[in-house]
N, C-alpha and C positions, 0 to 999 in steps of 0.2 A: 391551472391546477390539475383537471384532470388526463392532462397530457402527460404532467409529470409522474403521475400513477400508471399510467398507461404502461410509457418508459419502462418502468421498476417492473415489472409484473411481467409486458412482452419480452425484457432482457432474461428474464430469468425462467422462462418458458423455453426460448432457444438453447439457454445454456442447460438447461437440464435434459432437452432433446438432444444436442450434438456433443454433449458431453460421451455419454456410452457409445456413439456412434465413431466418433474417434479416439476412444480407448480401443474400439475392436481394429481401426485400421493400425493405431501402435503396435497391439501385436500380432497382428500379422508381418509389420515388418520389424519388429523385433525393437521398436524405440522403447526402451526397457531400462529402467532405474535400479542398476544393482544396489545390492546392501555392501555399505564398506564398512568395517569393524568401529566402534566406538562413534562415528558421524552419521553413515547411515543405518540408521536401527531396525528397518523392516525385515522381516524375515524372509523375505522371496523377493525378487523382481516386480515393479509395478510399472504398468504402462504410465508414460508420457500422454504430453499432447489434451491436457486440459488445459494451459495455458493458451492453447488457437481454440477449444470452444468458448473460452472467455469472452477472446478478442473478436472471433465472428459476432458473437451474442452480442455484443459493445456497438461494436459496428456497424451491424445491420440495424440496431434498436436506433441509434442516431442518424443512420439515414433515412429508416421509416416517416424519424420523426422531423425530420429536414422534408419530405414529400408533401406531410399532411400539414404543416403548420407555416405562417412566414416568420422567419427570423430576422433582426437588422442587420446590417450590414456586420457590423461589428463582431454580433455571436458567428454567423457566419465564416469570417475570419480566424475568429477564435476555433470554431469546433473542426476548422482545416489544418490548425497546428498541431491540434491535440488526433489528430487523423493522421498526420504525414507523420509525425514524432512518433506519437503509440505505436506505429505499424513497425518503422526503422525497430526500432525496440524490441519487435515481439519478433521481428526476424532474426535479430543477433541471437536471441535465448533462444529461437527454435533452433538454430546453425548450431548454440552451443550444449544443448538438450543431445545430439544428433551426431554429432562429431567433434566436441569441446573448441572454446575460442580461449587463446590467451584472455585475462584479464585483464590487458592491456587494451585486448582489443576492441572488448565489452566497456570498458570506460571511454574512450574513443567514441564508441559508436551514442552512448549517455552523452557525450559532450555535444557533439552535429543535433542528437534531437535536440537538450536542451536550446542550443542556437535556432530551431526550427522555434521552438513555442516562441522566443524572444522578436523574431521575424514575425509570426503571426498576435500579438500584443500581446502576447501572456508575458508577463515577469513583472518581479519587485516595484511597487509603482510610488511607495508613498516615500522614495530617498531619490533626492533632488538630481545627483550623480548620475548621470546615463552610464560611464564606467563603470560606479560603486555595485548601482543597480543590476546591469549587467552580470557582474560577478559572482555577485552576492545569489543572482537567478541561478547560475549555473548550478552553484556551489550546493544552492537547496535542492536541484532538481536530482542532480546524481546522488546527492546524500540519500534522499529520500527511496528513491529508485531501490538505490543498495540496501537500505536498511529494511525495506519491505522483503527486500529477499532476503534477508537476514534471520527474517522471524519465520522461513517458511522450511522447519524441522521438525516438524509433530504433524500429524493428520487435524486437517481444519483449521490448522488454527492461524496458517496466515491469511486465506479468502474468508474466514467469519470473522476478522481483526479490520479485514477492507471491509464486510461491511457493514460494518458498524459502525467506522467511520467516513463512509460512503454516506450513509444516512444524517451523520452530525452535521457533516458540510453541508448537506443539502438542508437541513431544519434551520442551520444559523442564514445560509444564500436564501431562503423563502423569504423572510420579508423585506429584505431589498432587491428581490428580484433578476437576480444577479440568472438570466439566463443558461449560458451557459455551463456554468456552473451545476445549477439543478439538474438538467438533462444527464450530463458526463456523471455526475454523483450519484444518481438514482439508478444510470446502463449500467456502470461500474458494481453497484451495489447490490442490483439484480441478477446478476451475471454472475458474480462469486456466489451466489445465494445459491443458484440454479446448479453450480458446479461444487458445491457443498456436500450437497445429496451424495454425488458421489466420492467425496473427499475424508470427509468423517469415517472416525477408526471403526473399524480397519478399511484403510484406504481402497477405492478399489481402482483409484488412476492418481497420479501428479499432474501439477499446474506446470513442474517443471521452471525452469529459468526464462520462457519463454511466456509465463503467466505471472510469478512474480516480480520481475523485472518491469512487465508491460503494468501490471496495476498500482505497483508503487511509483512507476511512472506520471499515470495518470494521478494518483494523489497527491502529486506534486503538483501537477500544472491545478488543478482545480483548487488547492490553497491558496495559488497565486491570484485566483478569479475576484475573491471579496475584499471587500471593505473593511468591514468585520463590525467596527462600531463608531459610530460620531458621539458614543458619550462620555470614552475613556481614551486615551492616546496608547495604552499598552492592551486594548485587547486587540491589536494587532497580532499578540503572540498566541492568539488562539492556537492558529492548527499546531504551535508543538504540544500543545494538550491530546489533541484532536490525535497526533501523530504518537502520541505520548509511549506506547510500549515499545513499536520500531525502532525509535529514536532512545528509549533507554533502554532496549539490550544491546544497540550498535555500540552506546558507550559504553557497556557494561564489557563487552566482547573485546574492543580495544584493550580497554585498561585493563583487562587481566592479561591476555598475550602478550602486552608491554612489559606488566609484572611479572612474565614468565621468559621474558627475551625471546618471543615465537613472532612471527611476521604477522600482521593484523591482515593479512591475505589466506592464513593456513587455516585449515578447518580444523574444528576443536568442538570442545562439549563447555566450553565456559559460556553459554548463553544462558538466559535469565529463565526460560522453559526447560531445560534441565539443571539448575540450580534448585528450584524449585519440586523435578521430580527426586531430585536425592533427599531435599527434606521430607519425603515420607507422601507424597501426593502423587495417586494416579496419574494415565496419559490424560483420559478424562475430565480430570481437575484441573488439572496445568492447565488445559486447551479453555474451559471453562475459568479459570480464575483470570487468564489475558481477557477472555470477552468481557469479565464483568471490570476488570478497571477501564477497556478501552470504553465501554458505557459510560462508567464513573465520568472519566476524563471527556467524554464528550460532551455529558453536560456538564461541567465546569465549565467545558471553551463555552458554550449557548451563557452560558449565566452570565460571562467577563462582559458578553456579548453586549449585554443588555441594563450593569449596573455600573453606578459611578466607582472614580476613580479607588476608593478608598478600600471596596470591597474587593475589588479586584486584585488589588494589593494580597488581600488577607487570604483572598482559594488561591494566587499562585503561591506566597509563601509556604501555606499549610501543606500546598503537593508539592511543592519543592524537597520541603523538610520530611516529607515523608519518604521520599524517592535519596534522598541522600541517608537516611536511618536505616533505611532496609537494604541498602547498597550492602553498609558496612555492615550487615548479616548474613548477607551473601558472601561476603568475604571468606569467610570461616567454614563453606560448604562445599565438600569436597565432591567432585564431579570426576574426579578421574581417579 
């Protein structure tokens, strides 16, 4: 336990140290986030390259803790995929931060990590299918990846949405000890915290694709880590709770560029943080009303966690029916 404090607190010491420090080398070489009319809204250029103090802060906090502690065989294993995957990862987004990648090619390179965790034991474990399983891993690892980069279009608010759910995963993995899970959950959680400081409006660096892509990466593989519950057979679907705003502005973002015949590849303003800022709510609010359902939703996934079948029933339905009510209010909100 007190390793896993350790983790959270030294992650997030590093990342708040080499965060300013590699904001000053962005610009010096000029790796600089212009504003493009209607998508990007900042008013000036802002340096890149918080996404590599993440990944340093990440990495170095799981090696520390790889030196001082023995792990089995198994986490070992595990915290090698989520190493060889995350890094692949945080390189395509830094390539593409730097000098732009087809999306082609950033999904490609999603596909090789995904197959990386799957090599190293992470993936879908409780469907009998080694194919099914298989697929079905890919299918959530790139989803997930994507959709965290999805939500990262306002100051703050996709590193304080990881970590908030950085900390859920790790409170429902504490008592079945789910290893590595805890460790990866608590660097990840510390390390956006740490790069927070400097993220919050007004910005005064990005995470860049090279930081969103890398931690909705990892919130993928570490969904894949748990259990989740021996007392109900569907609180299996915790982490789309857990995941729950990523996951509903990617559909939210679809389905309206479908309703609009635009490519679900174009950039646009139909995400659920500016739907929200056109009804009349600050940057601030926005950024603060994701952190307080991703809370909501994290304790709900802990609670499915932990009660028989019947209840569990009764918090998905109620977030269900609430997320499909406000959709159709969203509908009616003009963004452009």
């Amino acid at each position: 336990m007190v390793f896993y404090v350790v983790a959270f607190f030294f992650a997030l010491a590093l990342a708040y140290v080499l965060t300013p420090l590699l904001r000053k080398i962005a610009l010096k070489f000029e790796i600089l986030d212009h504003p493009v009319p209607a998508i990007k809204i900042h008013p000036k250029p802002v340096p890149y390259l918080g996404g590599l103090a993440i990944w340093l802060a990440f990495i170095v906090t799981l090696l520390g803790v790889r030196l001082l502690t023995s792990f089995p065989t198994g986490t070992l294993r595990n915290l090698r995929g989520i190493f060889y995957g995350g890094t692949l990862i945080m390189v395509l987004g830094l390539i593409d931060d730097i000098w732009r990648l087809d999306y082609r090619v950033k999904l490609f390179g999603q596909f090789i990590a995904s197959i990386i965790l799957i090599l190293y034991n992470i993936r879908i474990e409780f469907i009998s299918s080694l194919p099914l399983s298989i697929f079905l891993t890919i299918f959530w690892v790139v989803g997930i990846t994507n959709a965290v980069n999805i939500i990262d279009i306002m100051d703050g608010l996709a590193a304080g949405v990881v970590v908030i759910a950085g900390l859920a995963f790790s409170f429902i993995a504490l008592p079945t000890e789910k290893i590595y899970v805890n460790f990866a959950a608590l660097a990840l959680a510390g390390s956006c915290l740490g790069f927070l400081r400097y993220n919050w409006r007004p910005a005064r660096i990005f995470m860049g694709d090279s930081g969103s892509l890398f931690i909705g990466f990892i919130l993928a593989a570490i969904s894949l880590g748990e259990s989740y519950t021996t007392i109900n057979n569907i609180g299996l679907f915790a982490p789309f709770l857990v995941l729950g705003i990523p996951i509903y502005d990617t559909l939210l973002v679809i389905f309206f560029r479908i309703l609009k015949g635009k490519s679900i590849f174009a950039g646009s303003r139909d995400h659920f943080a500016f739907r929200l800022e056109a009804m009349g709510y600050n940057r601030k609010k926005v950024v603060l009303i994701n952190y307080y359902l991703t809370a909501i939703l994290g304790l709900a996934a802990f609670l499915i966690t932990t009660v028989k079948f019947e209840l569990a029933v009764i918090i998905y339905a109620a977030i269900i029916a609430f997320a499909i009510l406000y959709a159709t209010r969203l509908i009616y909100v003009k963004v452009e």
